[in-house]
C-alpha positions as CSV (number, residue, x, y, z in Angstrom):
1,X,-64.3,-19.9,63.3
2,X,-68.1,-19.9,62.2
3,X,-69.6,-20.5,59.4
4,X,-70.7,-17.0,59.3
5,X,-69.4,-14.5,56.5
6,X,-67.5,-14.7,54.4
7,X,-67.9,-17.8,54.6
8,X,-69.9,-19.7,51.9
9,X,-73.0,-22.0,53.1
10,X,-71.7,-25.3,54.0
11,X,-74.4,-27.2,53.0
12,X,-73.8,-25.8,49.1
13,X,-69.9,-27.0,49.7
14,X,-71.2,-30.2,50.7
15,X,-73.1,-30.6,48.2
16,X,-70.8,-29.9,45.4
17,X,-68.5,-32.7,47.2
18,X,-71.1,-34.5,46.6
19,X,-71.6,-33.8,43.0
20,X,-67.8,-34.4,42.6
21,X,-68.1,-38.3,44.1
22,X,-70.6,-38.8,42.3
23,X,-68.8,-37.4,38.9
24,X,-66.4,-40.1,39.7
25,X,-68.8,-42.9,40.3
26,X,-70.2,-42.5,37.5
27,X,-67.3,-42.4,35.4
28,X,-65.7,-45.2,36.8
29,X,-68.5,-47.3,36.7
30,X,-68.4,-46.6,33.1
31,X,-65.1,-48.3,32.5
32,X,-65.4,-51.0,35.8
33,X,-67.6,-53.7,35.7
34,X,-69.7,-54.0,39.0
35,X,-69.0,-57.9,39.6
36,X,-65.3,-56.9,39.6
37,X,-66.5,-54.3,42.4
38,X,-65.7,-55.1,46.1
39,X,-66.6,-51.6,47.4
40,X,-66.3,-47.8,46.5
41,X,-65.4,-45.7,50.0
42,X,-66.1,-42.1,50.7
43,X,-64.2,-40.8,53.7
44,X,-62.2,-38.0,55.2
45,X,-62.5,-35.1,56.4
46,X,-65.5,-34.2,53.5
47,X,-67.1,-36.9,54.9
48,X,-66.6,-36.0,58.4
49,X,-69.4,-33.4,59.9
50,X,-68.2,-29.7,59.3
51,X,-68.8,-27.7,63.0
52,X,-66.7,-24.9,61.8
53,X,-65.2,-23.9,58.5
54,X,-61.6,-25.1,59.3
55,X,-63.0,-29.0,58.9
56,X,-63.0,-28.8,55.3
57,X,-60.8,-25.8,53.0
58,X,-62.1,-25.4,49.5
59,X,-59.5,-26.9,47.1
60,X,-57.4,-27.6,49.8
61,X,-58.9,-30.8,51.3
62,X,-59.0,-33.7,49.6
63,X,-63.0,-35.8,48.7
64,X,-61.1,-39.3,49.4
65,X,-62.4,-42.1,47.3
66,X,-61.0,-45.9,48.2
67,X,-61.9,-48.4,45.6
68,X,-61.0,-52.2,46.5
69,X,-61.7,-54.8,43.6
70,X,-61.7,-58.4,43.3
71,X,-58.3,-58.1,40.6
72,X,-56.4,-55.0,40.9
73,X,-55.4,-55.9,37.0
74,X,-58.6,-55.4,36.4
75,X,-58.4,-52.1,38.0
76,X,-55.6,-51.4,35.7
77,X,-57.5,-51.9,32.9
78,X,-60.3,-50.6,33.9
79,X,-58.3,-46.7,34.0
80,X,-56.8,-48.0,31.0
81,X,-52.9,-46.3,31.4
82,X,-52.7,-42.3,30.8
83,X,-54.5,-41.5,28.1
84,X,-57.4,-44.0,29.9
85,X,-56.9,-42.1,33.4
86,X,-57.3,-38.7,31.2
87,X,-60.1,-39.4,29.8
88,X,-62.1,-40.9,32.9
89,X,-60.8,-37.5,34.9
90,X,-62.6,-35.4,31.9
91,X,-65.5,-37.8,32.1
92,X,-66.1,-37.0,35.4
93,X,-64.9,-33.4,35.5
94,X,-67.8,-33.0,32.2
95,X,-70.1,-34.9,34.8
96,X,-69.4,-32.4,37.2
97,X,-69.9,-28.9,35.5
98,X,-73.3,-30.4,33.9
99,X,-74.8,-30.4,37.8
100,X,-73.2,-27.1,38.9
101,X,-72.1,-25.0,35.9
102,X,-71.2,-22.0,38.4
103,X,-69.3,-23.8,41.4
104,X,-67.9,-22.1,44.6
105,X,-65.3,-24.5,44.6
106,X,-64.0,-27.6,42.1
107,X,-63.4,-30.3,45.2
108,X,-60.3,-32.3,44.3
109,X,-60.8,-36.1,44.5
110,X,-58.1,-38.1,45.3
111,X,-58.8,-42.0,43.8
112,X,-56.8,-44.6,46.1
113,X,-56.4,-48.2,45.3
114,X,-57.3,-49.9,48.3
115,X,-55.6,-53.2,47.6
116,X,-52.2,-51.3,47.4
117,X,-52.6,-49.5,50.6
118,X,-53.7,-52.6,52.4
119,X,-50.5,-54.3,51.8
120,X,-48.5,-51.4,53.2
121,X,-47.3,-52.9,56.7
122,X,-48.1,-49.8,59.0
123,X,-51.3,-49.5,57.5
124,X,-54.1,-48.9,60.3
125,X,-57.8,-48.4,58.4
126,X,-59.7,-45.9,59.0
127,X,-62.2,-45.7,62.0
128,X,-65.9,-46.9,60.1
129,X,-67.8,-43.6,61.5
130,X,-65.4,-41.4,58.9
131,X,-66.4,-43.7,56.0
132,X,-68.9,-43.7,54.0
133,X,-69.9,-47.2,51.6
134,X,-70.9,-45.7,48.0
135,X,-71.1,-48.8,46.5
136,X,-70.6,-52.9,47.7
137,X,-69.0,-54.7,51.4
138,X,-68.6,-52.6,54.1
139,X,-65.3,-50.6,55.1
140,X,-63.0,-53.4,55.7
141,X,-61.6,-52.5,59.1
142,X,-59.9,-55.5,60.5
143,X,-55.7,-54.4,61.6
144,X,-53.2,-57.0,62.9
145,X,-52.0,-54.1,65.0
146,X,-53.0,-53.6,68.7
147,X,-53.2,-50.1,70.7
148,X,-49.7,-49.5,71.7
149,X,-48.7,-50.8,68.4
150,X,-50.9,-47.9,66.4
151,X,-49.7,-45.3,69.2
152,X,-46.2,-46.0,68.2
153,X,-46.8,-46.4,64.1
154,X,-48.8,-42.4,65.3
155,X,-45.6,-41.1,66.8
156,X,-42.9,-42.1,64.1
157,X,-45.0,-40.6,61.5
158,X,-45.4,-37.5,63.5
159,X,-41.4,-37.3,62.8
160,X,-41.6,-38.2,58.8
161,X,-41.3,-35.0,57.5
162,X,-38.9,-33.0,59.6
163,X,-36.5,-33.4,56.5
164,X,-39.6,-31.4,54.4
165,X,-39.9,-28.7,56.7
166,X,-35.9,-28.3,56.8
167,X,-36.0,-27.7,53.7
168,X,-39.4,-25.0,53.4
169,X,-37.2,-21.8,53.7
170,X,-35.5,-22.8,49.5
171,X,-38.8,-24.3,48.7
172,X,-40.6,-20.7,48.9
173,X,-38.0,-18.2,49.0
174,X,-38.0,-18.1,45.3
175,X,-41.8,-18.9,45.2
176,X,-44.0,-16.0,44.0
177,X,-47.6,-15.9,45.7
178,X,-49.3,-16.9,43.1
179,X,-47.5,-20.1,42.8
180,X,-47.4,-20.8,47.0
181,X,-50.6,-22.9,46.2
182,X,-48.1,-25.6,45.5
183,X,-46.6,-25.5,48.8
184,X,-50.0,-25.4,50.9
185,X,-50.7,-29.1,48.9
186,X,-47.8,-30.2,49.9
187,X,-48.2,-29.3,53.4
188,X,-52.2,-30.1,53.6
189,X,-51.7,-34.0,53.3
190,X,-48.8,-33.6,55.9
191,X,-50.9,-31.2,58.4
192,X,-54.0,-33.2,58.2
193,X,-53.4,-36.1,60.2
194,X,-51.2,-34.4,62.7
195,X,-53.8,-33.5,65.2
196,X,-55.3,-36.7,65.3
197,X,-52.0,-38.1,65.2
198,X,-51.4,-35.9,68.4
199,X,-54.0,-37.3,70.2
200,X,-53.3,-40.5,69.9
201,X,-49.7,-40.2,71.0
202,X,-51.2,-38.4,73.9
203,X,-53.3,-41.3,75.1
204,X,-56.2,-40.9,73.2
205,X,-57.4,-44.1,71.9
206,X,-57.6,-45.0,68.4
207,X,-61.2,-44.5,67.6
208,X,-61.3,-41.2,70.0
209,X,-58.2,-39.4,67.8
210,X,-59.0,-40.3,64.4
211,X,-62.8,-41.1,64.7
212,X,-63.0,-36.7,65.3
213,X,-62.8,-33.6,62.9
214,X,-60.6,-31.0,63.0
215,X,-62.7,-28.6,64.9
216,X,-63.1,-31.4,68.0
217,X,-59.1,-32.2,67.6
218,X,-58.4,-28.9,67.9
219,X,-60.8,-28.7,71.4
220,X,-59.1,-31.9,72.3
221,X,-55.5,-30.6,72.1
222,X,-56.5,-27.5,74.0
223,X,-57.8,-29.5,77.0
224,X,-54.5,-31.5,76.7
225,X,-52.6,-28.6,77.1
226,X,-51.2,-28.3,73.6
227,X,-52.6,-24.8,72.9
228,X,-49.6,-23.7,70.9
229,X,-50.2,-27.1,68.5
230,X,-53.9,-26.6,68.4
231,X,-53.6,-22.8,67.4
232,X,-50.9,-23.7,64.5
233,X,-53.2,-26.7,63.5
234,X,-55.9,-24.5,63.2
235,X,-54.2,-21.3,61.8
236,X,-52.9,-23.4,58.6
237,X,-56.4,-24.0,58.0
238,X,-58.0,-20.5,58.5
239,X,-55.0,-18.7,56.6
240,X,-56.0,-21.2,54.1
241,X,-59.4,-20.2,53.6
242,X,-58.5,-16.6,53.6
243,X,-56.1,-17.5,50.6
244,X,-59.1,-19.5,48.5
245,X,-61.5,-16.8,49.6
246,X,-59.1,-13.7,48.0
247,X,-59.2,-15.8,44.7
248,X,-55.6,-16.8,45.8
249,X,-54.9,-13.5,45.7
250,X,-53.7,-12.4,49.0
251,X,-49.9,-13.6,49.1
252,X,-49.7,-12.5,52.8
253,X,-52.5,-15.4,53.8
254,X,-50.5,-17.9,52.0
255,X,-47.3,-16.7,54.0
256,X,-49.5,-17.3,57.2
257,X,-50.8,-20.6,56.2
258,X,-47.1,-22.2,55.0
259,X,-45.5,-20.5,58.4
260,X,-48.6,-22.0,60.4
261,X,-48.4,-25.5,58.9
262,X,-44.8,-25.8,59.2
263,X,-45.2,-25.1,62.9
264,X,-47.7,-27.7,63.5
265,X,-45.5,-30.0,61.8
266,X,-42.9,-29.0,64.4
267,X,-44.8,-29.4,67.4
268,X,-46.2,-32.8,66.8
269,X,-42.6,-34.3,65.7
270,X,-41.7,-33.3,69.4
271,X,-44.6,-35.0,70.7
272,X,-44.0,-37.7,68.4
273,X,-39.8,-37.5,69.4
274,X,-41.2,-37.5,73.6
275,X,-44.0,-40.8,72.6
276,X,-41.1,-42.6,71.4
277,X,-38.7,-41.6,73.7
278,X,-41.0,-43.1,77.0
């Protein structure tokens, strides 16, 4: 894949990322004072570089913003509980049609309190090349966990969701095109991290496999020898596009992206199952 047509320029993509993260700056900012403000991350694969159109999917990938304050009360607060968090998403969403009034795409954010996350104990951060500091410190990146340890925590999340896709085949069969949508988020937060998560079972170390996009993990897995993995990896992301580029109109691309993403879910649990097994 190229970004050739039909595929839309990438640097008007990125930039209506852009426009979104900075919608939700802005709007935050309006309800979060700045001393209570440790830092506001960018990072993911919209922040990643974009070699080829299967590193980011219109709609389907999400603009990852990380917010760590001084109080996460104060965070609270701040949204100010659902009719709060309603009104900040149409602040920003307002912010966001005022800059481009005739978008190719409406990129979804995805707001993550960093505090929480940080407490979680398999957490690993993220490698400081994929972030991206919008506002305050830098990316903390300090982990109490050494190589083997984050090789390990890599291949027993490659196994988490074998009970999802056991259980694909009555989440679609009664699923109408139109509505499949639902099933491609689903699987897009699961698929993501699977070929980097690949990688690292396979030896790769910890900056190499997640530091990458999905265009290089794909390469990566090839030269590995996990073609089959790096073709479904890639294929949920190209049937993807072909499903947001048909106005989500084309059922059949929807079919190809939920059969491709299950498979890739498949083949990294039995690299995952083999890691753990050693």
């Amino acid at each position: 894949m190229t970004w050739d047509a039909p595929y839309p320029e990438p640097a008007r993509i990125r930039g209506e990322v852009e426009g979104m993260t900075s919608a939700y700056v802005t709007a935050l900012l309006e309800r979060l004072p700045r001393d209570e403000l440790v830092g506001l991350y960018a990072k993911g694969s919209a922040v990643k570089p974009w070699h080829a159109p299967l590193d980011y999917v219109p709609e389907l990938s999400d603009v990852d913003l990380h917010v760590l304050v001084q109080d996460p009360a104060r965070l609270d607060a701040a949204i100010g509980g659902l009719r709060g968090a309603l009104d900040l998403q149409a602040r920003a969403e307002v912010l966001y049609f005022e800059r481009f009034p005739d978008p190719i795409h409406v990129p979804r954010p995805q707001l993550v309190a960093l505090h929480a996350l940080k407490d979680q104990p398999l957490y690993v951060p993220s490698v400081a090349s994929t972030v991206r500091v919008l506002l305050g410190a830098p990316y903390p990146t300090a982990t109490a966990h050494d190589a083997a340890s984050i090789r390990r925590i890599d291949a027993a999340s490659l196994l988490q969701h074998e009970d999802y896709v056991a259980r694909l085949p009555w989440a679609v069969v009664d699923t109408p095109a139109k509505f499949l949508w639902d099933r491609l988020r689903e699987l897009a937060w699961r698929v993501s991290p699977t070929g980097s998560r690949a990688l690292s079972v396979l030896g790769l170390p910890y900056a190499d496999a997640w530091g990458i996009n999905r265009s290089t993990a794909v390469r990566q897995l090839q030269a590995l020898g996990e073609d089959a993995l790096a073709a479904a990896f890639a294929g949920f992301y190209a049937a993807a596009w072909d499903f947001f580029l048909s106005g989500y109109d084309d059922g059949a691309a929807a079919r190809r992206a939920v059969l491709a993403g299950a498979e890739a879910l498949d083949r990294g649990a039995r690299l995952g199952r083999a890691a753990l097994a050693d």
